[in-house]
VMD Tcl script that draws the C-alpha trace (Angstrom):
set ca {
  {0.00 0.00 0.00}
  {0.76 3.49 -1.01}
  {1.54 6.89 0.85}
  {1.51 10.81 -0.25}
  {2.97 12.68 2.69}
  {2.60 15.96 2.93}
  {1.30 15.93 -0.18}
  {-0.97 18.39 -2.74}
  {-4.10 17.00 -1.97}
  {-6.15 18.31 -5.20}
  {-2.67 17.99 -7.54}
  {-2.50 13.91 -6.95}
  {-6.23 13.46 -6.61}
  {-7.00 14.93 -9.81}
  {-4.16 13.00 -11.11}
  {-5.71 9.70 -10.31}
  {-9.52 11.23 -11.27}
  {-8.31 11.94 -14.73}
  {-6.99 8.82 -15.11}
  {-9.43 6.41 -13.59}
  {-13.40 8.39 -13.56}
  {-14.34 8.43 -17.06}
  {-17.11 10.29 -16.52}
  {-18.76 12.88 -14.14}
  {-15.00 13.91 -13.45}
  {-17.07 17.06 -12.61}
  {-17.58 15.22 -9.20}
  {-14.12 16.15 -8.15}
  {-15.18 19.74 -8.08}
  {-17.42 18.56 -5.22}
  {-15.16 16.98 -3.75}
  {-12.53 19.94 -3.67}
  {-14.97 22.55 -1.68}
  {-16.04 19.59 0.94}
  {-12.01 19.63 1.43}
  {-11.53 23.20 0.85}
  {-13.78 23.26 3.94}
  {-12.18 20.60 5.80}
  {-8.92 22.17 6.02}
  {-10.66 25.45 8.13}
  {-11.64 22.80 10.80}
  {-10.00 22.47 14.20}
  {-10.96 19.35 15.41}
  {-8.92 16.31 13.63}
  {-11.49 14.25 13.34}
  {-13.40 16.74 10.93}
  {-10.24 16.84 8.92}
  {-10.53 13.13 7.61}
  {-11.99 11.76 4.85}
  {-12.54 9.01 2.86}
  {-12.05 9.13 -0.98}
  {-12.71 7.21 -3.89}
  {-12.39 6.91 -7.50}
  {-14.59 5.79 -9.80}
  {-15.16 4.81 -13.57}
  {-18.11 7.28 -13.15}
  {-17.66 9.99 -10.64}
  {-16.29 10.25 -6.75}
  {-17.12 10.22 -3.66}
  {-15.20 12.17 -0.63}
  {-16.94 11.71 2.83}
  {-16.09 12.20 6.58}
  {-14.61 9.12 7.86}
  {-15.78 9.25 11.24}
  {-19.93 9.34 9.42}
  {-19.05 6.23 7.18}
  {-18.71 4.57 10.84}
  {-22.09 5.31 11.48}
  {-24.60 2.79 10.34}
  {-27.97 3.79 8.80}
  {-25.56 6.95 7.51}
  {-26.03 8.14 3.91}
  {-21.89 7.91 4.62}
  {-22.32 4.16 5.60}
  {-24.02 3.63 2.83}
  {-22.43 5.55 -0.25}
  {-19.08 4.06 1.11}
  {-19.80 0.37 1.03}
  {-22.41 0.39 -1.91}
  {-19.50 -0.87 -4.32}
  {-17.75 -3.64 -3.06}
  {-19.03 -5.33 -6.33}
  {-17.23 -2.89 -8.20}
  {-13.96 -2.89 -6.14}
  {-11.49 -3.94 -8.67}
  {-12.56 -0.67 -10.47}
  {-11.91 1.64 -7.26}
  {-9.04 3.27 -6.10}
  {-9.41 4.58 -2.91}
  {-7.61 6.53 -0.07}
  {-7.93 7.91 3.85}
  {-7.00 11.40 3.87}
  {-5.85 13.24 6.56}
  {-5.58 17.36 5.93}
  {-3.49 19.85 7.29}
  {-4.42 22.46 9.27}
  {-2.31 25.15 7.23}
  {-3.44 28.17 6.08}
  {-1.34 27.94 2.87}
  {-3.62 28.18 -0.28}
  {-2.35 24.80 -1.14}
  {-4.39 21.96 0.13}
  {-1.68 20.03 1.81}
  {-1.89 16.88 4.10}
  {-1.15 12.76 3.37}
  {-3.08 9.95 1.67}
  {-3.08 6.55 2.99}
  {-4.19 4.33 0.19}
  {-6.56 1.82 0.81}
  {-7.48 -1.85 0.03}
  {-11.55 -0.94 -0.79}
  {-12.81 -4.35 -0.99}
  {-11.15 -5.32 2.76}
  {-12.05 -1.92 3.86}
  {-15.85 -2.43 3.17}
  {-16.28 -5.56 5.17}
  {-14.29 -3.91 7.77}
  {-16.53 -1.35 7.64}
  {-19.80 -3.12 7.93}
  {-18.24 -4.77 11.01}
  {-17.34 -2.08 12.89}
  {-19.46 0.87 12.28}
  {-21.68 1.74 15.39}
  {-24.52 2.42 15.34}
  {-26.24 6.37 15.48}
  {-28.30 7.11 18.50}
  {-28.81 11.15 18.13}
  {-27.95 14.16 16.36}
  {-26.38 17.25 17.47}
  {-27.43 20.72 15.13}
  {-25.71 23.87 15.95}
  {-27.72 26.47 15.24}
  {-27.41 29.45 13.28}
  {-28.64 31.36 16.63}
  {-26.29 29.24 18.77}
  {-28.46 27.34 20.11}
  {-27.57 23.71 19.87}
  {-30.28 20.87 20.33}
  {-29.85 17.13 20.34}
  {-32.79 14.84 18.26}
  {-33.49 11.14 18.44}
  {-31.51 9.83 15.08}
  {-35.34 8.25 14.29}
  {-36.55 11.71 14.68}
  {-33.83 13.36 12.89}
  {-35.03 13.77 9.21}
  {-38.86 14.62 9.67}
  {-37.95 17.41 11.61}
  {-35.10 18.44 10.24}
  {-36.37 21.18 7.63}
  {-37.58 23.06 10.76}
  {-34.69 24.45 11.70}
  {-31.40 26.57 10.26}
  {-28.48 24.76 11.45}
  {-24.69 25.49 10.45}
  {-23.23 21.94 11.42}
  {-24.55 18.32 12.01}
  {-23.10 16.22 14.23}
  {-24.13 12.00 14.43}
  {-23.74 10.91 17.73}
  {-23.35 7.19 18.43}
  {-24.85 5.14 21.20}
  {-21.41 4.04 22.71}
  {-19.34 7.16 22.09}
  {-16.39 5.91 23.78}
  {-16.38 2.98 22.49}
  {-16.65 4.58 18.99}
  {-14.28 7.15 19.75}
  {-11.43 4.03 20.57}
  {-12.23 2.79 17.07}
  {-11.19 5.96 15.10}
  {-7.67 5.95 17.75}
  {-8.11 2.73 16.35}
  {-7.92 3.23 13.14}
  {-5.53 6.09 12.81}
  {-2.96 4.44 15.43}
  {-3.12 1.38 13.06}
  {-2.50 3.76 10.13}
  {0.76 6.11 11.36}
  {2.08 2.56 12.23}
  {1.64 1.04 8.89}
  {4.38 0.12 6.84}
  {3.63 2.17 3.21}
  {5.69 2.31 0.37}
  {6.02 6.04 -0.27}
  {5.08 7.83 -3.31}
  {4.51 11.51 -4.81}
  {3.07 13.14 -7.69}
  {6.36 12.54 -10.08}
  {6.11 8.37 -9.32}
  {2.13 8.67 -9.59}
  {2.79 10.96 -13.32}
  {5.21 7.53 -13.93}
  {2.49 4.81 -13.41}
  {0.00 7.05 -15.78}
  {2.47 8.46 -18.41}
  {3.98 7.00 -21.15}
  {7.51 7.07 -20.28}
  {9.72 4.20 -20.24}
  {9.61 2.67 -16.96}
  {10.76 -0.22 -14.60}
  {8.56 -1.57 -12.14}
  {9.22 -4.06 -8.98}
  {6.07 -5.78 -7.99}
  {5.75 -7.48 -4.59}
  {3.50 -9.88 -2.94}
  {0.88 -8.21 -0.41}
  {0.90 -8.91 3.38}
  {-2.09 -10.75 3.31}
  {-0.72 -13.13 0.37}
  {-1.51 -17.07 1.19}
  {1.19 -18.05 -0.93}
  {4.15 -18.17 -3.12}
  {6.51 -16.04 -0.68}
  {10.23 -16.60 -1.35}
  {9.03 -19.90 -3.72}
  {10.94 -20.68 -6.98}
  {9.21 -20.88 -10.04}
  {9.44 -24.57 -10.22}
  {7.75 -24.88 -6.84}
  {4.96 -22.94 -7.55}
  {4.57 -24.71 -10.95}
  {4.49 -27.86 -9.13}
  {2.14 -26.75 -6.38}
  {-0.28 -26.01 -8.92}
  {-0.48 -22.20 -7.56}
  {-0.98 -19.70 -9.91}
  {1.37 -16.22 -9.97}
  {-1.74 -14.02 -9.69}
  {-1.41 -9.98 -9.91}
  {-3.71 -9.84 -7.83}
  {-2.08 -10.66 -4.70}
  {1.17 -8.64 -5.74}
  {1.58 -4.85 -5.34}
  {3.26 -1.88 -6.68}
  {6.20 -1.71 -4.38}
  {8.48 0.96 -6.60}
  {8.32 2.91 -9.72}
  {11.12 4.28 -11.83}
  {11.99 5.91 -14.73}
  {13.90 3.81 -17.29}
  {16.24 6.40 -18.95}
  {18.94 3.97 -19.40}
  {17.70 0.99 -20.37}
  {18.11 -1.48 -17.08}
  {18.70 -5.00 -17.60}
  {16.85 -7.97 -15.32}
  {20.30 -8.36 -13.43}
  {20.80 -4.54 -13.14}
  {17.86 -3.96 -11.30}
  {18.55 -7.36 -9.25}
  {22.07 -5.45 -7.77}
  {20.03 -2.06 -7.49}
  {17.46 -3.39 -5.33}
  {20.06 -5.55 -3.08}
  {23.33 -3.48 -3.18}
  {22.41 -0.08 -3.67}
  {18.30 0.17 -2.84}
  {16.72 3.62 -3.60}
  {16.54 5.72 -0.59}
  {12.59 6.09 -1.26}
  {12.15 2.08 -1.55}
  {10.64 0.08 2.01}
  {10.13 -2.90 0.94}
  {12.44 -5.81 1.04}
  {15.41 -6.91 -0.84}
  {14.22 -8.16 -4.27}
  {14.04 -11.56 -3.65}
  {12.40 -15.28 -5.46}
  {9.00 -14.31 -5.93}
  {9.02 -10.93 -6.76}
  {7.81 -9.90 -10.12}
  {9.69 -7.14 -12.28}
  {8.55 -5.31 -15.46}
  {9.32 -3.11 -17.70}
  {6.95 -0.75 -19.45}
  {6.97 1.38 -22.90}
  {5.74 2.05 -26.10}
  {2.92 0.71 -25.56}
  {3.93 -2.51 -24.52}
  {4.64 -4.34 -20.83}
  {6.82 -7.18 -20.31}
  {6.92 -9.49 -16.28}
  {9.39 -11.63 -15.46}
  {9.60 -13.64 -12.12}
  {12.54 -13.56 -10.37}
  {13.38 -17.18 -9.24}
  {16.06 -19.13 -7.82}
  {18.75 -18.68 -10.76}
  {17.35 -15.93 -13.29}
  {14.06 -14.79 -14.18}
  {11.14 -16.75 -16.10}
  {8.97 -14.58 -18.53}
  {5.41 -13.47 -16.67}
  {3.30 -13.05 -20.53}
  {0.38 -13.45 -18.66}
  {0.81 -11.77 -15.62}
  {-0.94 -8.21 -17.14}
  {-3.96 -8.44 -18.78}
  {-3.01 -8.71 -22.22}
  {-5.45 -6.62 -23.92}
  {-3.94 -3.61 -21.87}
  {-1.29 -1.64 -23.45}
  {0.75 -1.31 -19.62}
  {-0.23 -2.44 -16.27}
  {-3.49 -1.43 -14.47}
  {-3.09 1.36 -12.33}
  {-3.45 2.05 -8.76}
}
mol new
graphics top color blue
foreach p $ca { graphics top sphere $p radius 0.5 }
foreach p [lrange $ca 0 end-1] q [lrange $ca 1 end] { graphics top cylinder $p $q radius 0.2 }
display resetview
């Protein structure tokens, strides 16, 4: 998994958006004010949001209302699990800065996992706390909420669970579990790599939760009837291939002289390396002694490897 620190928020966003939504890329408009917005906010917690991607449109929403079952954010959020091969998603977390740059870090997310995670956790909503344009602030019975809701003039909406303690341990939860993530970081010139057209090599390696084929030769695999799936392999590292790198040149790179900006381990058996250009993507497994062609480890009727 992925990480912009300190990032541009709208400049990588809108990177991925005009890359991966299609159509109503007009959402991300939307999307920019609710952050816009965000970024004035003192409290944290009002500062992070969940994003997604689309093939048609976006969707940015508080992250501590997509907790909240019954939620239009509950809902919206986990409505395409179906669709999640199609979905890039991230956590953001904003700045408070009052630079006219949008600035904070993206945590990118596994949607699929994070929807059943989701389901499991959210807590229920017991009430709702308006602020009102007066000052006043009243609380409402969350069954109550929307028929009386057009009654009054309220500048903020607040959900309030039925165990807010409990609630407010799963976002530490969740945030703790993020800062202490291992991420493979990334910016806006390796993101302009995976989209462009550039000559590039690419070092693919197998996700945490993989079952199998860690560290396994070729042969092994072969014989264990296990299939070399991109799908349980990620982007671990993205460069541009000025030069013209051989298989065994980026072998001694990645074990003798690693990239400063590269986390993940020593390219090892099992690890999957390609090269990308003119239209064309080649894979090749690294194994015991050499590398076997991968022709089938990309989708063949794509012209490079599926991004994000």
């Amino acid at each position: 998994m992925r990480k912009f620190e300190n990032c541009d928020i709208f400049a990588v966003l809108g990177e991925i958006v005009t890359n991966n939504t299609k159509h109503y890329q007009s959402d991300f408009e939307i999307d920019k004010e609710i952050l816009a917005k965000a970024a004035e906010e003192k409290n944290v917690r009002d500062r992070e949001y969940l994003w997604m991607s689309r093939p048609c449109g976006t969707h940015c929403l508080k992250e501590k209302d997509v907790f909240l079952k019954g939620t239009s954010e509950h809902h919206t959020w986990t409505a395409y699990a179906g669709q999640a091969s199609e979905i890039v998603a991230y956590a953001i977390s904003i700045h408070n800065n009052e630079s006219e740059i949008i600035k904070g870090d993206l945590y990118e997310l596994d949607y699929a996992k994070h929807c059943e995670e989701t389901k499991k956790k959210a807590f229920a909503v017991e009430s709702v706390r308006i602020h009102c344009k007066d000052g006043e602030e009243l609380i409402f019975p969350y069954k109550e909420w929307f028929s009386v809701s057009r009654r009054y003039e309220y500048d903020e909406r607040e959900l309030l669970p039925a165990d807010p303690e409990d609630y407010a341990e799963l976002l530490n939860e969740i945030r703790a579990e993020r800062l202490n993530t291992n991420y493979f970081p990334w910016d806006e010139r390796k993101l302009k790599l995976e989209y462009g057209d550039l000559p590039t090599f690419r070092i693919y390696q197998l996700k945490d939760d993989a079952n199998e084929g860690l560290f396994l030769s070729y042969h092994t695999m072969k014989e264990r009837g296990w299939k070399i799936d991109k799908a349980n392999y990620e982007l671990a590292y993205i460069g541009e291939d000025s030069v013209g790198y051989s298989l065994d040149d980026l072998y001694e790179k990645f074990n003798l002289c690693r990239p400063s900006d590269f986390c993940g381990h020593s390219l090892s058996v099992s690890d999957v390396i390609a090269f990308s250009g003119n239209g064309t993507v080649e894979a090749y497994y690294v194994d015991n002694f050499g590398f076997e062609p991968l022709p089938k480890f990309f989708n063949t009727a794509q012209k490079k490897p599926a991004q994000m």
